[in-house]
C-alpha positions in Angstrom: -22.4 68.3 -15.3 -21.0 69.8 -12.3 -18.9 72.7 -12.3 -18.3 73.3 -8.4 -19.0 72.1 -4.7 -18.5 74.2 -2.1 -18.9 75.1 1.7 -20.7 77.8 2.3 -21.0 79.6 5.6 -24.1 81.8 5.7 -24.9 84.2 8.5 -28.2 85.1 9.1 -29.2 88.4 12.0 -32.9 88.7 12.8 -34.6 92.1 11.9 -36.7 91.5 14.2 -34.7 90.1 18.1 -31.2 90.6 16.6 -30.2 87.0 17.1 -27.3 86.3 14.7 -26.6 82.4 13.6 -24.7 80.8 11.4 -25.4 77.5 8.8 -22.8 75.6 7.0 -24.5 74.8 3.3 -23.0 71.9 0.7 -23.3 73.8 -2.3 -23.2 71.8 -6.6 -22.9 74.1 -9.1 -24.8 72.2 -12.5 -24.7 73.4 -15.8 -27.5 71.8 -17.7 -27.5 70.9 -21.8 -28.9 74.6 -22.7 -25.8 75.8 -20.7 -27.5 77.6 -17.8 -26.2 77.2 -14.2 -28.0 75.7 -11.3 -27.0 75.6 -7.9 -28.7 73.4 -5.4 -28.2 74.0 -1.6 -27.6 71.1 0.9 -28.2 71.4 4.9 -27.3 68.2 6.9 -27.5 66.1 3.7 -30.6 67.1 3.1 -31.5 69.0 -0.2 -32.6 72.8 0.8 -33.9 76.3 -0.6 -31.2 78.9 -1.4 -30.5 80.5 2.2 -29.6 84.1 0.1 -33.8 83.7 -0.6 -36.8 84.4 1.3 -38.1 81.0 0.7 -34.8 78.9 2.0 -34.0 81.9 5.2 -34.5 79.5 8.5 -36.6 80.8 11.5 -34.8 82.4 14.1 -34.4 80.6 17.1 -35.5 83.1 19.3 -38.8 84.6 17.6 -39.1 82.5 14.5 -39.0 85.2 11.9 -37.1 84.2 9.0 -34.5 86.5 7.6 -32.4 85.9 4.3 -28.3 85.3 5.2 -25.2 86.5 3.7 -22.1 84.8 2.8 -19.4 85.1 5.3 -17.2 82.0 4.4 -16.5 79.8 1.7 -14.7 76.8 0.6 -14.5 75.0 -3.0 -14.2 71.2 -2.6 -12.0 70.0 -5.1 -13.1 68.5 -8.6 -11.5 65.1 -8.5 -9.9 63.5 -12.0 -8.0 66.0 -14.1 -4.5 66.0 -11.6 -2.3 63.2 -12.4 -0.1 64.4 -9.8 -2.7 64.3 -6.7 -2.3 61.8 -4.5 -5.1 59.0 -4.4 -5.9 55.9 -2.6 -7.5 52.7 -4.1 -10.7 51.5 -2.4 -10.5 47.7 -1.7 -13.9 46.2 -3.4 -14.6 44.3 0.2 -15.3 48.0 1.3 -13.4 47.7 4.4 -11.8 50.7 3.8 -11.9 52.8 6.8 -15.0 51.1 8.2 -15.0 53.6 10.9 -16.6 56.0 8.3 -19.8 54.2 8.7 -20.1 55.1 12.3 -19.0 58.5 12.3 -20.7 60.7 14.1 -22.8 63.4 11.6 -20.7 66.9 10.9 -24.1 69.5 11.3 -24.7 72.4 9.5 -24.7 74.4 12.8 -21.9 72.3 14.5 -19.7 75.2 14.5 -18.5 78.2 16.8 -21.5 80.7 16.4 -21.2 84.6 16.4 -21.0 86.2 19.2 -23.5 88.9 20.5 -22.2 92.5 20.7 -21.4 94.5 23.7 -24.6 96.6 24.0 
């Protein structure tokens, strides 16, 4: 069952050049039938290590080390269902609902204002 989806923003500085970057992550929260948690990590749509790991850090641009990132920014999407009171649209079943959807150009990961570099 899933318990949470969020957006996470992870920022990640080399050790090594110093090149800070940041990555936008789709993040679903699971709880399984033993009851333990599971979250799996999402980049571009596609299904990713945790970033806070060594395994799921990205290379640096720059050098190509990979160093593990830290959670700078986050928002929870919404569980739809249990608000009577939200508003809500009905789909039409020809699926011409907002057609334009299918065309839309793809919101990446890294498609967002980077940090800046310090004043040495």
């Amino acid at each position: 069952m899933i318990t949470e989806i969020a957006v996470e923003r992870v920022e990640f500085t080399c050790g090594s050049c110093w090149h800070r970057w940041s990555v936008d992550y789709d993040v679903q929260r699971h709880r399984d039938a033993l009851d333990a948690e599971w979250e799996y990590f999402y980049r571009d749509n596609l299904p990713v290590p945790s970033p806070y790991t060594p395994d799921g850090a990205p290379p640096c641009a720059h050098c190509g080390r990979h160093w593990v990132g830290r959670l700078v920014a986050r928002r929870p999407v919404p569980l739809s269902g249990g608000d009577a009171d939200a508003p809500r649209s009905r789909v039409p079943a020809e699926g011409g609902h907002r057609p334009e959807r299918h065309s839309a150009p793809m919101l990446h990961a890294s498609g967002h204002p980077q940090p800046q570099a310090e004043p040495s």
